[in-house]
N, C-alpha and C positions, 0 to 999 in steps of 0.2 A: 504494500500500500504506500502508501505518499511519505516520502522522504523528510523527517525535520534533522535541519542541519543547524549547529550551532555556530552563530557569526563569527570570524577570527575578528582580533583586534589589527587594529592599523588605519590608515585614512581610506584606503581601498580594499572593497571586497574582492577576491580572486574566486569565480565558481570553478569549483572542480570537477572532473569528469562524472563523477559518480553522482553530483548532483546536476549535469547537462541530461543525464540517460534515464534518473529519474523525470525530468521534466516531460521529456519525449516518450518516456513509455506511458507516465501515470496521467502526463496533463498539468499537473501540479508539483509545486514544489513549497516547502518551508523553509525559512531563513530565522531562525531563533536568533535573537539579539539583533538584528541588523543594522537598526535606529539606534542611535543611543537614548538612554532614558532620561536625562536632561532632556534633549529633545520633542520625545514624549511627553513629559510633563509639561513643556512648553505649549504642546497640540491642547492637552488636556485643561490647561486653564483658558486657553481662545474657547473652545466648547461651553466653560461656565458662562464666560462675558457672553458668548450668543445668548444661551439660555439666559442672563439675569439682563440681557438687553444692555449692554457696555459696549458692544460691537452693533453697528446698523450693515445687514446683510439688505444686497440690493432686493428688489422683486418679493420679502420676504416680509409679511405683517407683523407688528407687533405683540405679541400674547399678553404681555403684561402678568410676568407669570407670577410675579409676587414677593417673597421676604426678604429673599436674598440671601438665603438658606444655602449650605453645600448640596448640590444634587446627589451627589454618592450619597447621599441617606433615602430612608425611604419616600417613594415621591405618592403624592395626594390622587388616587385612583379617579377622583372625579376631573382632574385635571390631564388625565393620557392623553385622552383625545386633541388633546388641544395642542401641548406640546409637538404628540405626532406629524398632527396636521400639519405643523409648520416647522417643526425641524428633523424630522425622522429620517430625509436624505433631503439633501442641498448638493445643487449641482454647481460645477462650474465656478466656484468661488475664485480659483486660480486668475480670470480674469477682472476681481475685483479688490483679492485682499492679496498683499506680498506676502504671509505668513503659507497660504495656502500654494504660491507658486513657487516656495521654496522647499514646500515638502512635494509637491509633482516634479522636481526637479532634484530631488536629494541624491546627492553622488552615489552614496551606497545602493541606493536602489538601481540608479543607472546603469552600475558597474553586472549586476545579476542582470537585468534587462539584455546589455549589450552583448551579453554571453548566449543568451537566451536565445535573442531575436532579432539582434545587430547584426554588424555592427554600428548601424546608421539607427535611431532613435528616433520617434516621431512622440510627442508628450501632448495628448488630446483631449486628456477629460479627467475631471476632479469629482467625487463625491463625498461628502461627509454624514456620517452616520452617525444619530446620536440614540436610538433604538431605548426611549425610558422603559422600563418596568411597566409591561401586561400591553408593548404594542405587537401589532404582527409579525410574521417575518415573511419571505417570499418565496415563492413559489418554483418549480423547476423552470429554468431559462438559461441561453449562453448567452453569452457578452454579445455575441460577431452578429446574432440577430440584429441586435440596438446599434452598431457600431460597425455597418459594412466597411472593408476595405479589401480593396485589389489588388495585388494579389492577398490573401486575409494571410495575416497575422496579429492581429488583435493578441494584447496580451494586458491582464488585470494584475495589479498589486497591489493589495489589503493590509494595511497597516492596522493592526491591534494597538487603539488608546488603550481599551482596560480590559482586564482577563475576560476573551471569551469561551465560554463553554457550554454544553448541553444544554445547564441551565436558565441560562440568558439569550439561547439563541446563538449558538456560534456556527462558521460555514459546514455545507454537508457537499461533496462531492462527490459524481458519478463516475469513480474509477473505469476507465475504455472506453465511454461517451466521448471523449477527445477526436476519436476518430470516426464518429459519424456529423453527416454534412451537417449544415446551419439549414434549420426545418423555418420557413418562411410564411406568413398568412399569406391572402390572396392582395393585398393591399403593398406589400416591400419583396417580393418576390424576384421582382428585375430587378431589384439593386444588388440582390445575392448570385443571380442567374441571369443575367440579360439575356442570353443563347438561351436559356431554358435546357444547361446543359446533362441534367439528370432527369430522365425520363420518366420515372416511376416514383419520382420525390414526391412525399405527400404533402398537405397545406395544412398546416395546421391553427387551430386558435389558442387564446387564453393563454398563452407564454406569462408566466410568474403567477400566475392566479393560485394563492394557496389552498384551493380546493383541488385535488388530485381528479376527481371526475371531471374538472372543467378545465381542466389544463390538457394543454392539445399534446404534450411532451413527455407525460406520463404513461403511455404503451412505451415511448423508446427508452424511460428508465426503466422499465419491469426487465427488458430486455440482459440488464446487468446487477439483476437480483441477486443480493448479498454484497454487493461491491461498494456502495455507499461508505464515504470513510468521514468520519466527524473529526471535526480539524479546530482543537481547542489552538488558540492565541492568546500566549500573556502581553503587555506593554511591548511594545517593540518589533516582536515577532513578526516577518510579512510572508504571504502566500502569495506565492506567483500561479498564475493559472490561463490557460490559452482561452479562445475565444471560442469554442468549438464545445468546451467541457461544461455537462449537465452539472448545475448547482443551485441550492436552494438552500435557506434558514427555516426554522421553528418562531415560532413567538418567543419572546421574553417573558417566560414563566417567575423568572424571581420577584421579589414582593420589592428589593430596593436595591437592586443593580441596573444603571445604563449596561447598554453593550455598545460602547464607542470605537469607530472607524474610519479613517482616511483611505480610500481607494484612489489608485489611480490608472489609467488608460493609457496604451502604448502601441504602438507598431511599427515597424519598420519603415524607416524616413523614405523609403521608396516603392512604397505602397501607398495607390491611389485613394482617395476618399470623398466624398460629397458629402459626407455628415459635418454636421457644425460649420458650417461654412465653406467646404473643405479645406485642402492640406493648406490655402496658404493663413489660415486662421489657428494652426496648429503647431506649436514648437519645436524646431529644430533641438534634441535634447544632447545627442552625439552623433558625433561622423559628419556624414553629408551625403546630400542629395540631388536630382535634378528636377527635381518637384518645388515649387516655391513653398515656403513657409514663414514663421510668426517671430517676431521677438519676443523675449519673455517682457511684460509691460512694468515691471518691477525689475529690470535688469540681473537677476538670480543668474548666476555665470552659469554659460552651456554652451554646445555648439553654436547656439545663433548668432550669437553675440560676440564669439572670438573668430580671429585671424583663419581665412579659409586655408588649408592646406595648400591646394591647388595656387594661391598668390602667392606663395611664400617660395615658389621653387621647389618643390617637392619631385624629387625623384620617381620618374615613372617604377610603377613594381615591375620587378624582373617576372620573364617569360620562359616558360619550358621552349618556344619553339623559337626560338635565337637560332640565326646560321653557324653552321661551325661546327659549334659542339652537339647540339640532341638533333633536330633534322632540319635540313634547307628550308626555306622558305621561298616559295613564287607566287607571280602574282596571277589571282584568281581569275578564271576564263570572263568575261562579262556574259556571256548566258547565263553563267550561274548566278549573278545580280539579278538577272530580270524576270521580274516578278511571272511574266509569261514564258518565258523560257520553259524548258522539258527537265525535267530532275534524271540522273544518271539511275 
């Protein structure tokens, strides 16, 4: 089942092979420690200032939620709803608060990313999860439905503010779901398939709806019965996981635990997109590209923002097919160019 690795210290993370084969065989991966916990507790007091209204989040009404109480204690059952409604996920902060574009852009997570689904980084989407006590949780869904990209590589990373587990709602993943397609309604279908390249793909409705009868995703998790792995998260711990892999939450059964979360959205700087504005709305986070893209609008260092390779003189990479030494080189027939030409 899914790999938890413990972070080395140092300013960079190095992934090692054993946790590249986990990714690619299970879908997922753990990174225990990965964040530092300064850091963390850094996220974790932004989240009180939302909830006691110290922070004004754009698009985002007021609750007026009250005393000014720590929320880690237990919260006022008549007041879930409310909370939820308006802070249970928050998207997109990245473009409004620099605290939130510094964690979509945190080197350590980058450095796992770029091993993962690099080299070139594409940094697309932020959510924040503040999950009080007795809200729901969601339902089976992949990322790469909400988040087409071309060629897909969609990839999620889940930062654990506060210990998640069982009892709070923590992630559940469909171990070898990885490898079935992205199941589309009849409504976003071409953006996953414009050729309409699977024949017998079926359509599905209700993606994340946590009634299992109403969820259109639920025959293709029966399919990997018994394989479901629950994936507790302390402070720090991140879960990497592709965009393809069946996952879903429980409600928040404890009577006085948040379950807090920073997610962030990734894919390869050279993969197309139209979501969100597309790629040039989206952050260069490493390498490079020939897709346009975004600057971070808080200047958070990343590829965007620094010195292109390519200007600096950079040595072309060497080539197996150099003359001389591995085989000649000649130049190509022009039939073989033309797109009408005959293939040998």
């Amino acid at each position: 089942m899914s790999a938890a690795v413990e972070a080395r210290t140092g300013e960079h993370y190095r992934v090692r092979v054993e946790e590249y084969r986990t990714f690619q065989t299970q879908g997922l991966l753990v990174v225990r420690g990965l964040v530092p916990t300064a850091e963390v507790e850094e996220l974790r007091a932004h989240t009180e200032d939302i909830l006691h209204e110290r922070v004004e989040l754009p698009g985002v009404p007021t609750a007026a939620y009250g005393d000014g109480a720590a929320h880690s204690g237990i919260l006022d059952p008549s007041r879930v709803s409310e909370v939820e409604r308006r802070y249970v996920r928050i998207h997109m902060l990245h473009r409004h608060l620099a605290i939130h574009e510094r964690f979509l852009l945190h080197p350590r997570i980058l450095d796992v990313l770029q091993a993962l689904i690099g080299p070139d980084i594409m940094a697309m989407q932020t959510m924040l999860f503040l999950k009080p006590p007795g809200s729901d949780g969601q339902g089976y869904h992949q990322d790469s439905y909400y988040i087409p990209t071309l060629p897909d590589t969609l990839c999620g990373a889940w930062l654990a503010v506060d210990r998640a587990d069982a009892g709070n709602g923590c992630m559940r993943f469909t171990v070898g779901s990885q490898h079935e397609p992205i199941y589309p309604d009849a409504r976003n279908r071409q953006s996953h398939y414009p050729s309409g390249e699977l024949a017998d793909l079926a359509i599905i409705e209700g993606a994340s709806h946590t009634d299992e009868a109403r969820n259109g995703l639920t025959p293709v998790a029966r399919r990997y019965a018994g394989r479901e792995v629950v994936v507790p998260a302390d402070p720090g711990d991140v879960v990497f996981f592709g965009g393809h892999i069946l996952h879903r939450s429980l409600a928040n059964d404890s009577r006085d635990r948040f379950r807090r979360s920073f997610v962030g959205h990734y894919a390869n700087a050279r993969s197309y997109t139209q979501w969100g504005g597309g790629n040039a709305e989206h952050i260069l986070a490493r390498g490079d590209t020939h897709l346009p893209y975004a600057q971070p609008r808080f200047g958070t260092p990343c590829a965007a923002n620094r010195p292109r390779a390519r200007n600096a003189g950079a040595a072309p990479a060497p080539t197996m097919m150099a003359d001389g030494e591995m085989m000649a080189t000649t130049a190509t027939a022009a039939k073989r160019l033309d797109p009408a030409g005959e293939e040998d």
